[in-house]
N, C-alpha and C positions, 0 to 999 in steps of 0.2 A: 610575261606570262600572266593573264587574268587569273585575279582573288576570287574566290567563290565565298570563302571563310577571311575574315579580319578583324582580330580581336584588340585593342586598345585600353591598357591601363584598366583589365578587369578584376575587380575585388568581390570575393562575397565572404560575410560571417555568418555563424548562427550564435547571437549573444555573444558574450567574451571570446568564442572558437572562432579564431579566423584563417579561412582555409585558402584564399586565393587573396596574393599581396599585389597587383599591379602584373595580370600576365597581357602579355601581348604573344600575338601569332599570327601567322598565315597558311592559310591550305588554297595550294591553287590548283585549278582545273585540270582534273587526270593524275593528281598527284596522292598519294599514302600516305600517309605520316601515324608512325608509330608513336603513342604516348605512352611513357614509363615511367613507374614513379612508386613508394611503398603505398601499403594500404593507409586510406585515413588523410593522402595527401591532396586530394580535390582532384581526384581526375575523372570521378562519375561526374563530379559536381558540374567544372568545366563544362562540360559535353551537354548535361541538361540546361546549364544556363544559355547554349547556343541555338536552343528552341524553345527555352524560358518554359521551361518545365522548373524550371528554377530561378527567382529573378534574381538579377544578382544588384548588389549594392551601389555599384560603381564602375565607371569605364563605358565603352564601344563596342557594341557586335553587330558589326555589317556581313550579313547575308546575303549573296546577291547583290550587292550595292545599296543594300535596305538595314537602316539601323534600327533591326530588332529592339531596338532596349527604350525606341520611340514609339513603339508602332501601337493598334488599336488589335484586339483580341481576332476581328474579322479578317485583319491584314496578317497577322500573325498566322492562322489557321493556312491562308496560303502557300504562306513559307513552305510551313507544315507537309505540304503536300509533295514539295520535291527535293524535301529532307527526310530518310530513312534513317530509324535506330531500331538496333538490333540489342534486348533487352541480354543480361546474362545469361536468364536460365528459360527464356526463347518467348516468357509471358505468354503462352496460349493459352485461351480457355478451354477449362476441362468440361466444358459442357459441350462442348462444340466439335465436332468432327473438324478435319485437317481443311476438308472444302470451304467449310462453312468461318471455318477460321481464320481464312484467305480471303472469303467473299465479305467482311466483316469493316475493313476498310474502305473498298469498295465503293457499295452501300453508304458509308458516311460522308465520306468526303468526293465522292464523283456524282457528276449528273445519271438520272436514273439510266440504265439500261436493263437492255433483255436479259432473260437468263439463258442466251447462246453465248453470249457477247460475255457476258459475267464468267459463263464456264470457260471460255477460250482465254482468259484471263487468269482465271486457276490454275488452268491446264499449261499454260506457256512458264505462270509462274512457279508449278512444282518441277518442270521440265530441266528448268535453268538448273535446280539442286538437287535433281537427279532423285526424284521420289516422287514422280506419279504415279506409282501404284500404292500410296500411300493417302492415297485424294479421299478416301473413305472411312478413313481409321479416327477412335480417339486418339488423342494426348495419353491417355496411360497407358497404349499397346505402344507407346514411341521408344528407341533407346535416347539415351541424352542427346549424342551426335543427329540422330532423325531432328529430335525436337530443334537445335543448333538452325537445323537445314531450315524445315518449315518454318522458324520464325525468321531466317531470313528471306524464303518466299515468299511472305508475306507483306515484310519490307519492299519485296519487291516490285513486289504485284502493279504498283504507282507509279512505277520507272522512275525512280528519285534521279535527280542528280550528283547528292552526297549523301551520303551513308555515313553513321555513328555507329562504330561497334563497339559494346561496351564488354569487354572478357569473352570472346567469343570462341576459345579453346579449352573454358575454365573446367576444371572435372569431366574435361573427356581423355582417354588412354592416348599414347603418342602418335597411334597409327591414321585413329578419328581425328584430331588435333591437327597431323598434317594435311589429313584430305578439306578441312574447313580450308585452312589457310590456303590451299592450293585454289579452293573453289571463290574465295571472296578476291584472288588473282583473276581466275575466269569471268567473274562478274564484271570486274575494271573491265578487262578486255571485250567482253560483247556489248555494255551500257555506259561505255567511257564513264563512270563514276569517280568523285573525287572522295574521299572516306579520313578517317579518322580514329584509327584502333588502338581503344584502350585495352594493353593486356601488359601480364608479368612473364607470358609465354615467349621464350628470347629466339626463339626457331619460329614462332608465329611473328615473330618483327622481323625475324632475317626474311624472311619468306615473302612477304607481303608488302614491307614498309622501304618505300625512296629515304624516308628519312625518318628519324630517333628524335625524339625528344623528352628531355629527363625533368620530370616534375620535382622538386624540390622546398619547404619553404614556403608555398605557395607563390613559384617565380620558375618562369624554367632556368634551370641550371646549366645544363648542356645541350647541346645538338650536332647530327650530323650523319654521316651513314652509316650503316650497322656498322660496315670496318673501321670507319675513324673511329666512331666511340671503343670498338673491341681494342684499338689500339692505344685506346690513353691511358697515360698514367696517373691518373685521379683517381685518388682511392674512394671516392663515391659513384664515380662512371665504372672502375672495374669491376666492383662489386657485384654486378649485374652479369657481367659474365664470368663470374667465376662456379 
């Protein structure tokens, strides 16, 4: 099965804080993976070092078959383009209506077009998470779950091929929480997407994620599928679902 994500013997510190000891991983094409781990244990860190929004110190990240941790700022921005992350708390700007906040990517990173062409890009991408009637509102008439949605429409808008979700259920009610995680399923399945969900939400990994992996240490610890890990007796794997 093709790598899209391969990570080798990656380290990062900040001063004496050393947060990631030598991780290695794989995410391969159309695949989930659930990452777990407490707070404080590098698993935002991870995830922005994968489009060097963070450089990290040491080791391998091939994207694509492109080793990111070589590459020049131009070739980088490319990456950029067919990797989506979805921030925690959705990052939109509050000055900017929900359109405008969609068409904002756009604009930066694509060649110019019209604005039919721009709006049928808004419109398909609030479509997908089910809030186009939402195409004209601020950020502060949104409930949290709205804002969840549009900032992954906005991810979307690019048609990425991997997706980084960083807490993507965090501080919304159980009912919101399952509809995200139901809905970043429907995304795999209409944009084959291969993804990478950081969360502590253990019904957003059963939901969503082929496979678990437990951050520890800065190293992963464990892996496996929701049920093997619900089945071990590691008193650091059970802990998670208890």
């Amino acid at each position: 099965m093709k790598n899209v994500i391969e990570i080798q013997d990656l380290e990062k510190a900040f001063g004496s804080n050393v947060i990631l000891r030598g991780v290695n991983m794989k995410l391969h094409k159309g695949e989930n993976i659930a990452i777990l781990g407490k707070s404080g244990t590098g698993k935002s860190v991870l995830t922005k070092c994968i489009v060097r929004l963070i450089e990290c110190d040491s080791g391998k990240i091939n994207v694509f078959d492109n080793d990111i941790t070589e590459m020049e700022v131009d070739q980088i921005d490319e990456i950029r383009k067919r990797v989506g992350y979805l921030f925690q708390g959705g990052a939109l700007y509050d000055s900017m209506t929900v359109k405008e906040n969609l068409e904002f990517p756009v604009r930066r990173t694509q060649l110019p077009k019209n604005k039919s062409e721009v709006n049928d890009m808004v419109d398909e991408a609030l479509e997908s998470v089910g809030l186009l009637e939402a195409k004209h509102k601020m950020p502060a008439e949104l409930s949290g779950g709205m804002k969840k949605r549009i900032g992954l429409a906005r991810t979307l808008i690019l048609k990425p091929e991997i997706i980084l979700y960083d807490e993507p259920t965090t501080g919304l009610d159980p009912v919101t929480s399952g509809e995200i995680s139901e809905l970043i399923m429907r995304i795999r399945e209409k944009y084959n997407t291969s993804s990478l969900i950081i969360t502590h939400d253990m019904k957003c990994a059963e939901i969503t994620a082929d496979k678990l992996k437990l951050l520890k240490d800065g190293k992963f610890y464990a892996e496996g599928t929701f049920d093997e890990l619900r089945k071990s007796d590691d008193r650091e794997v059970a802990a998670y679902f208890n």
